[in-house]
C-alpha positions in Angstrom: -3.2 0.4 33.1 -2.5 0.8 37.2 -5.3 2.3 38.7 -3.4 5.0 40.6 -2.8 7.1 38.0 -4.6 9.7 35.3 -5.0 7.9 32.6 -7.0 5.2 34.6 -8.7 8.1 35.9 -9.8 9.4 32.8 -10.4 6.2 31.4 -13.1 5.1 34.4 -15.0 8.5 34.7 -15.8 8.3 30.9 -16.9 4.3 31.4 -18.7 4.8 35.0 -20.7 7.4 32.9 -22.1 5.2 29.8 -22.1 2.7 32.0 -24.9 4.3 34.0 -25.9 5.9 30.8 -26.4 2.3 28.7 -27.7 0.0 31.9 -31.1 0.1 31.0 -30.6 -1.3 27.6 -28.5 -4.4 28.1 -28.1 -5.5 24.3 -25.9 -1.6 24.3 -24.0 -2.0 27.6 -23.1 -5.5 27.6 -20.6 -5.1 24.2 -19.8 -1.7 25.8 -18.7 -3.2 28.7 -16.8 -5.9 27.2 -15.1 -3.5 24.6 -14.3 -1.2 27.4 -12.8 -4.2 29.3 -10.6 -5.0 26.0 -9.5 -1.4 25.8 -8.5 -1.8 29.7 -6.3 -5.0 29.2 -5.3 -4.4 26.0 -3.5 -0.9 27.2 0.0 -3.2 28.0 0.1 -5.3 25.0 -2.9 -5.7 21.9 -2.1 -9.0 21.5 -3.1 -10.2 25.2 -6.8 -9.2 24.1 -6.4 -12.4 21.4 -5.4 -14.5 24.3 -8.2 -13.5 26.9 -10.8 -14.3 23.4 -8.8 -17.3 22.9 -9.3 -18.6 26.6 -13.0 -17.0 26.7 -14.4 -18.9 23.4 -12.4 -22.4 24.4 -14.0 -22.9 27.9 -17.3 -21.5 26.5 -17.5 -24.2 24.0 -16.7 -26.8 26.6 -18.8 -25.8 29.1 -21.8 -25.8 26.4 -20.4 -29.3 25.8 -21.1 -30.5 28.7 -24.4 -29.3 29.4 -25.0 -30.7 26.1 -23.5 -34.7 27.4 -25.9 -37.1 28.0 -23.4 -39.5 29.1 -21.2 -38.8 32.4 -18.5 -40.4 30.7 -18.6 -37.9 27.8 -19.0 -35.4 30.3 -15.9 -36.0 32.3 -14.0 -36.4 29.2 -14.9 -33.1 27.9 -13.8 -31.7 31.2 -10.1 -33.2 31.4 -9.8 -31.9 27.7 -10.8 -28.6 28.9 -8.8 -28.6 32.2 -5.6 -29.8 30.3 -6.3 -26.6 27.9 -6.3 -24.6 30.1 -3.4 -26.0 31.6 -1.9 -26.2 28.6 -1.8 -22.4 28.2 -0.7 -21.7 31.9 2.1 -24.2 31.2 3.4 -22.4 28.1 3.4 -18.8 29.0 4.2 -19.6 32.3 6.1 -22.4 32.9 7.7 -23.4 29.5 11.3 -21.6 30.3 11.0 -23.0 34.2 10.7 -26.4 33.1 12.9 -26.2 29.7 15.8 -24.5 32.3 15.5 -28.0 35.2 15.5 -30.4 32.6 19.2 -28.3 31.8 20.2 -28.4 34.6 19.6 -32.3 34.9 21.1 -32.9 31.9 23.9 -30.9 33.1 24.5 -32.6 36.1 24.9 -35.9 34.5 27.1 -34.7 31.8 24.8 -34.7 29.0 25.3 -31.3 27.8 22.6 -31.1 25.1 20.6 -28.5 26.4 17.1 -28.1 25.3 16.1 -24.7 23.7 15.3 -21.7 26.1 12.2 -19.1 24.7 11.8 -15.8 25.7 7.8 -15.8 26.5 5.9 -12.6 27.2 4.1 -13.0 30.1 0.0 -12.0 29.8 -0.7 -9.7 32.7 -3.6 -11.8 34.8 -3.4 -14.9 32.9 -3.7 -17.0 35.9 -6.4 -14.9 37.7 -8.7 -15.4 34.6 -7.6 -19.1 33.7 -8.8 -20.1 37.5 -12.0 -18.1 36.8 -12.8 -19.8 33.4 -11.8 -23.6 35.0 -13.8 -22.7 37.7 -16.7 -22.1 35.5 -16.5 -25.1 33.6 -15.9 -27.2 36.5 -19.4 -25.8 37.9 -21.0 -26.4 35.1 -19.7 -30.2 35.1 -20.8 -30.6 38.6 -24.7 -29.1 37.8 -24.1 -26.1 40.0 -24.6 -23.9 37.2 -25.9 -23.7 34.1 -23.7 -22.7 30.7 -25.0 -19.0 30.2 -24.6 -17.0 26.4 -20.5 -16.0 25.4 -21.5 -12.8 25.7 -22.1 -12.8 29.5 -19.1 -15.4 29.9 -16.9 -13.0 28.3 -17.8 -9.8 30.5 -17.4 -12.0 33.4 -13.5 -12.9 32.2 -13.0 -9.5 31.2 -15.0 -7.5 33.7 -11.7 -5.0 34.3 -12.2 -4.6 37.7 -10.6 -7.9 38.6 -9.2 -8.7 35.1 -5.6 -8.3 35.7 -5.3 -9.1 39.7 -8.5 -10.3 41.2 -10.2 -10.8 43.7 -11.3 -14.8 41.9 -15.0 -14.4 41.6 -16.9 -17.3 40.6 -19.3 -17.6 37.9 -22.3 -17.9 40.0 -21.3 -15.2 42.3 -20.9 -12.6 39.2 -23.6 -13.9 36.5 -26.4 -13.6 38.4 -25.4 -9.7 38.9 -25.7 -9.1 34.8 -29.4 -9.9 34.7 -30.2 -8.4 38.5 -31.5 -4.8 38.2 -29.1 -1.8 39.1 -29.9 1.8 39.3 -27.1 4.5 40.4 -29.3 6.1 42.7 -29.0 2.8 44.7 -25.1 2.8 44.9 -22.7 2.7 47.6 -20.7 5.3 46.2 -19.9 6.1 50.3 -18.5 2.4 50.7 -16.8 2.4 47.5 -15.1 5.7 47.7 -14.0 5.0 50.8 -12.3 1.2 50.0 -10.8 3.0 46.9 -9.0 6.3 49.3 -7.9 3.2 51.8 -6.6 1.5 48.9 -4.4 4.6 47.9 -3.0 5.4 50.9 -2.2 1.8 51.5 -0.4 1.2 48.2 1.3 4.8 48.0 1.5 5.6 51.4 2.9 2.8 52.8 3.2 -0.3 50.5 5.4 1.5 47.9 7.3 3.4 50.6 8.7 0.3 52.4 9.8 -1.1 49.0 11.9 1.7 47.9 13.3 3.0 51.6 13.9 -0.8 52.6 12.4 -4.1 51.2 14.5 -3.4 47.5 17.7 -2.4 48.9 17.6 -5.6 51.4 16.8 -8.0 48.9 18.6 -6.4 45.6 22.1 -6.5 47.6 21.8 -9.0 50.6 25.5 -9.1 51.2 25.5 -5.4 51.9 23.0 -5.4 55.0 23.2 -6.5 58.6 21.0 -8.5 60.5 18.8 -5.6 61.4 18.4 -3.9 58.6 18.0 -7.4 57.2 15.1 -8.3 59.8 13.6 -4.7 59.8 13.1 -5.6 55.7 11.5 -8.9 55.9 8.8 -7.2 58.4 8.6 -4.4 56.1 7.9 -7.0 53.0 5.5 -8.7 55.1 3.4 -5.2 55.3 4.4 -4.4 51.8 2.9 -7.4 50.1 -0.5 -7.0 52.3 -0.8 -3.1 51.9 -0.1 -3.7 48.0 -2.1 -6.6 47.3 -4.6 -5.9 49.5 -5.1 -1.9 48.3 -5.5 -3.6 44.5 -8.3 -5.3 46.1 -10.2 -2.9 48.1 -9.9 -0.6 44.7 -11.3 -2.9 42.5 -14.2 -4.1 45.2 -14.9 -0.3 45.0 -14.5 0.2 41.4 -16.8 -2.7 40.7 -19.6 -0.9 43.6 -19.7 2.3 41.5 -20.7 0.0 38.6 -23.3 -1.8 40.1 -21.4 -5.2 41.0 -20.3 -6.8 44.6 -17.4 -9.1 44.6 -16.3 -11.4 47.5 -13.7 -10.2 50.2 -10.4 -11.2 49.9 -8.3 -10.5 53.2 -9.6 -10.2 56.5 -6.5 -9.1 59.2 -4.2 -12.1 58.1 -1.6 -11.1 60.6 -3.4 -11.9 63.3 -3.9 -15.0 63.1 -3.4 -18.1 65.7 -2.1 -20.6 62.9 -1.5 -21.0 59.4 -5.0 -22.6 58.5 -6.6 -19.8 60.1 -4.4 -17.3 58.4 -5.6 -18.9 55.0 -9.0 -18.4 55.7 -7.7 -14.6 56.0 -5.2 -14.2 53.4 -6.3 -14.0 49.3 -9.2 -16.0 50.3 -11.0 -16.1 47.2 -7.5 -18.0 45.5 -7.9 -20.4 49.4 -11.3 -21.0 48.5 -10.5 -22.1 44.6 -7.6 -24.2 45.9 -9.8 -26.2 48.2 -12.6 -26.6 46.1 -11.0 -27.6 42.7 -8.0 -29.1 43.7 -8.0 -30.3 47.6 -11.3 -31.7 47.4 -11.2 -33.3 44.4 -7.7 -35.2 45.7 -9.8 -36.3 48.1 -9.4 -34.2 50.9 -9.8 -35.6 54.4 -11.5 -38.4 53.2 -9.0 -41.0 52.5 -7.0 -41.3 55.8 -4.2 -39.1 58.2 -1.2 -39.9 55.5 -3.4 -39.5 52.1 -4.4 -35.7 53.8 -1.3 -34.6 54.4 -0.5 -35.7 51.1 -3.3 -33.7 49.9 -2.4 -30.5 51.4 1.3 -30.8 50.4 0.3 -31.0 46.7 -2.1 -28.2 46.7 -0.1 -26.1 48.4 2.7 -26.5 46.4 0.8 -26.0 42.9 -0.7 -23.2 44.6 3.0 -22.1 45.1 3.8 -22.8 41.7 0.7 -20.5 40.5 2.1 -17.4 41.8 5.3 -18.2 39.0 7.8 -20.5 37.5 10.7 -20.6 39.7 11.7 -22.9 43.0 11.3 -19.9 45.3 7.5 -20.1 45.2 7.6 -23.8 45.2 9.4 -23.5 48.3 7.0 -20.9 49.7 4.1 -23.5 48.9 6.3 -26.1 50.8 6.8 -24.3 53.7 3.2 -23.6 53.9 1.8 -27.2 53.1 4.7 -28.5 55.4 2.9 -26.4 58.2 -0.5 -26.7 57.6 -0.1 -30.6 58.1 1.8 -30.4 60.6 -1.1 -28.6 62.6 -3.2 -31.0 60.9 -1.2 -33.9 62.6 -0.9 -31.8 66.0 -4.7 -31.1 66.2 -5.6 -34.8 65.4 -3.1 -35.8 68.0 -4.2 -34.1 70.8 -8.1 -35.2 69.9 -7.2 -38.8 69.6 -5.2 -38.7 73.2 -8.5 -36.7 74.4 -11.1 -39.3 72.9 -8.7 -42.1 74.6 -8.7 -40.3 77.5 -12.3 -40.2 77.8 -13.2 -43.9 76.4 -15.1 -45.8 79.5 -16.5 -42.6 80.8 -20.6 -42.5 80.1 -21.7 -40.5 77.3 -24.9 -38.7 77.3 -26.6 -38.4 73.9 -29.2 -36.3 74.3 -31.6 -36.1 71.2 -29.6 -38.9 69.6 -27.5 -37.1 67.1 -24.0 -38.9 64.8 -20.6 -38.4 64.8 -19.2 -35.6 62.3 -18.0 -36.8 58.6 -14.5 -36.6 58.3 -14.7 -35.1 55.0 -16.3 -32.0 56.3 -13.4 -31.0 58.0 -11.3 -29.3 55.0 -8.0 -27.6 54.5 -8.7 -23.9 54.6 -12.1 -23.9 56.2 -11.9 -26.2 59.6 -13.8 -24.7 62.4 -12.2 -22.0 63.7 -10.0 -23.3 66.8 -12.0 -22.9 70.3 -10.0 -20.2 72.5 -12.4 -20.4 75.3 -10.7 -22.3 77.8 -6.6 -21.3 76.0 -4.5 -19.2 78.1 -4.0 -15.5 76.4 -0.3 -16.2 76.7 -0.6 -19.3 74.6 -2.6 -17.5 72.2 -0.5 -14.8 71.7 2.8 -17.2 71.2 0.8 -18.9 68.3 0.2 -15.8 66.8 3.6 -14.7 67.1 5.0 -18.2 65.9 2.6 -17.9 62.6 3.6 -14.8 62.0 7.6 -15.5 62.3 6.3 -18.5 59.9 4.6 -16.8 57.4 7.8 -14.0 57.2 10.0 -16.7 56.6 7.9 -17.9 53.8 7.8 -14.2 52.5 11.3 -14.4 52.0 11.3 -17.0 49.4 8.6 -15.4 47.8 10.2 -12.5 47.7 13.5 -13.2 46.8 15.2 -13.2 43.0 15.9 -17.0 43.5 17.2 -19.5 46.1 21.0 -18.1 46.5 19.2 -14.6 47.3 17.1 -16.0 49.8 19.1 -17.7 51.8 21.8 -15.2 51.6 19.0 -13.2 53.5 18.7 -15.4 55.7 22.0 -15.6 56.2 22.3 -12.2 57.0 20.4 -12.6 60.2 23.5 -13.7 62.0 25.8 -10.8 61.4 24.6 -8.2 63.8 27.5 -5.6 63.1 27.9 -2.4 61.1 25.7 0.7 60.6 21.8 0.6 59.8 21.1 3.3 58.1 18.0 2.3 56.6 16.0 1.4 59.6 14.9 5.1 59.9 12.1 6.5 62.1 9.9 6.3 59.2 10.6 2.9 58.2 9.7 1.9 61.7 6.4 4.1 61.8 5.4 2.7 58.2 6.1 -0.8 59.7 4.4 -0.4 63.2 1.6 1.0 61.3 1.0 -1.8 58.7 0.9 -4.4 61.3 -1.1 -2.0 64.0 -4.0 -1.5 62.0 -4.8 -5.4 61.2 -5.8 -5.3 65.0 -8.1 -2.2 64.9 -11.6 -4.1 65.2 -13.9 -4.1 62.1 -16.5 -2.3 64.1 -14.0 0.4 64.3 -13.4 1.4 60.5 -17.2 0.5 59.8 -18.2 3.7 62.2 -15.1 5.5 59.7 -16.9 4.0 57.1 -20.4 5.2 58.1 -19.1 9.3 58.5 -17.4 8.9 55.2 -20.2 7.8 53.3 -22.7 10.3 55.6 -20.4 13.7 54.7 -21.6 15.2 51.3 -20.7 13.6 48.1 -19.1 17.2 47.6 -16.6 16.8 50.4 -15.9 13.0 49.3 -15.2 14.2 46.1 -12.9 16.8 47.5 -11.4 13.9 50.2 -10.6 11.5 46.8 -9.2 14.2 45.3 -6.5 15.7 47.9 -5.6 11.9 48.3 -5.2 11.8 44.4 -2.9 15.4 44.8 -0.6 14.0 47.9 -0.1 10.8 45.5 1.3 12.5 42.4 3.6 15.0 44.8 4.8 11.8 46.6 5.3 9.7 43.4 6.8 12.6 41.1 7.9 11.4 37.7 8.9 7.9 38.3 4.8 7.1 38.3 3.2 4.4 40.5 5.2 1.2 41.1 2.8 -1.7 39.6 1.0 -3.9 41.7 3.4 -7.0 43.4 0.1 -9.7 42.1 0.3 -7.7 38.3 3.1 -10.6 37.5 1.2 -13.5 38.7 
């Protein structure tokens, strides 16, 4: 069920009501809730409910296990058992045919052609969004951050339909505490929320789904058929697709979730403008950054364990991060080219601060109020200080944002691609600057322009928007919701809404 359409619509006013209607009696809402969320996921396919149960009753039990553990040993042992479950079932559904198909290919390549048995898997729609949730809420509970609460409230915080199917990743002890807190609908932010979920249109109808079918598809469907500029226009326009999709599914379900009573974390703050790839991850899908450094960065050991053993670090987790978004080499390269830059930076930046601390060894050091030197482990992929630009030249500043951007496009296009041979015949592309371009139209370049303009329109600017949507009359933001609603079914017609990009992952 995609949220821009009627029978979503239909389905949310009639739970937004009896949720309002059943929040003061908890033992009535939560199984409403959870049923509701069931009914929401199970729309695609009945049988994905049995896995999301599956998943929900399996990490309950082991996260009640370990609470349960006197021993750390047991502890940890109940733990790998649970993380290997749960990568157990990404494996299958996800991986099984990636794997089965290399090992193939190997065999093929040797002249062993005894090739191993190829299943057609159905993919469950979110499976990885609420498999990180459910590790993440074991491993908390293993590491005493929080405690195991009832299945009840585990499973409405895996199904809570909001985020179900493509996040945002909200941790346990960012949504649990929000069942027992006290909500009342005359204390809502319908403004706010309204106003995320018309951005979140206009940027997913608008412009995200535009680009695709005026540009991005055509480019990448038939590669061999498009000229360098048609070819570079497209990657841009991918680049601005994947935000404006992704980040419109987010901004609806942060507003969704606000109408219901619930807050969950931001995900994207202005990616594209930022100076280098770290700081773009601290920007882009931050709540999957944040679960990547804190449950699989960190417990490789970080920064902790020397220069070589870091960059180590970061190369694995971004390449399994890679790997998360699906079962094919073009994400692990996308994860490459990422880890390959991020330590790169790393080395760059520890470089230049080695050279500086040998520059300034002999020199007198005042110490005032004593104070220690900075442990190496709190410096972390994904959440360094953000770099000083104080004393940077703007010119400098502006070529490292225009050299992570070019970076991150050409990672786009591996990630974006059908597999390798597409994406490098894209590439190749880029050096035949011949022939017609009818594609790159006026709009194409407007939709484009506008995509990348308004990640540099300061927050302060759409929180004053913000503040004269949410002060008009609930009457006119009614009416504003529902002329967006109108100019999206003229626009889309009979072919429907295009599902979300992150809907596959």
């Amino acid at each position: 069920m995609i949220f821009p359409t009627i029978e979503f619509a239909a389905f949310f006013v009639v739970v937004l009501t009896l949720n309002w209607l059943l929040m003061p009696n908890p033992r009535a809402w939560k199984p409403f809730i959870l049923i509701a969320s069931y009914i929401f996921y199970g729309y695609a396919d009945w049988w994905f409910c049995a896995l999301l149960a599956a998943a929900t009753l399996w990490n309950q039990v082991a996260a009640v296990a370990i609470k349960r553990s006197r021993s750390h040993a047991a502890r940890k042992r109940i733990l790998v058992v649970a993380i290997l479950g749960n990568v157990g079932l990404l494996g299958w559904f996800k991986y099984f045919g990636f794997f089965v198909q290399a090992v193939n290919d190997a065999l093929e390549r040797v002249g062993l052609g005894a090739p191993l048995p190829l299943l057609q898997i159905a993919l469950p729609v979110g499976i990885s969004f609420f498999t990180f949730q459910a590790m993440s809420y074991v491993f908390d509970v293993y590491r005493r951050v929080i405690r195991p609460v009832g299945l009840m409230d585990f499973a409405i915080y895996e199904a809570f339909f909001p985020h179900l199917v493509a996040g945002p990743i909200v941790r346990a002890r960012e949504f649990l505490p929000q069942l027992t807190a006290p909500r009342s609908p005359r204390h809502i932010p319908a403004g706010p929320a309204l106003f995320l979920i018309v951005g979140g249109l206009i940027k997913k109808i608008i412009i995200a789904d535009y680009l695709a079918e005026s540009i991005v598809d055509p480019v990448f469907g038939a590669p061999q058929a498009h000229n360098a500029w048609e070819t570079l226009v497209g990657i841009y326009a991918f680049a601005v697709q994947i935000y404006c999709d992704f980040s419109a599914y987010t901004d609806m379900a942060i507003g969704l979730a606000l109408l219901m009573g619930f807050r969950f974390p931001q995900n994207f703050n202005r990616p594209y403008t930022a100076v280098n790839l770290q700081d773009f991850w601290r920007r882009w899908h931050m709540t999957l950054s944040r679960w990547l450094r804190d449950y699989l960065y960190i417990p490789l050991g970080g920064s902790r364990k020397g220069r070589v053993r870091t960059y180590v670090n970061i190369m694995v987790t971004m390449l399994l991060g890679g790997l998360w978004h699906g079962a094919s080499w073009t994400f692990v390269v996308w994860g490459g080219i990422h880890g390959g830059g991020l330590a790169l930076e790393r080395w760059w930046t520890g470089r230049r601060e080695r050279r500086r601390a040998r520059g300034l060894a002999g020199q007198p050091t005042l110490r005032p109020g004593g104070g220690g030197a900075p442990v190496d482990g709190g410096t972390i992929l994904l959440e360094q200080r953000a770099p000083s630009r104080a004393h940077t030249p703007a010119i400098a500043v502006w070529g490292s944002r225009l050299l992570t951007f070019n970076v991150v496009c050409l990672a786009w296009v591996f990630f974006r691609a059908a597999d390798l041979d597409v994406a490098f015949e894209v590439l190749g592309r880029l050096l035949d600057w011949g022939g017609p371009s009818p594609l790159v139209t006026g709009p194409v370049l407007v939709a484009v322009t506008v995509g990348l303009a308004m990640q540099w329109i300061p927050d302060a600017f759409w929180h004053r928007i913000e503040l004269v949507f949410s002060a008009s009359p609930i009457i006119l933001q009614g009416l504003i919701l529902g002329a967006v609603l109108v100019l999206i079914n003229a626009i889309v017609g009979e072919q429907g809404v295009a599902p979300f990009l992150y809907f596959k992952f």
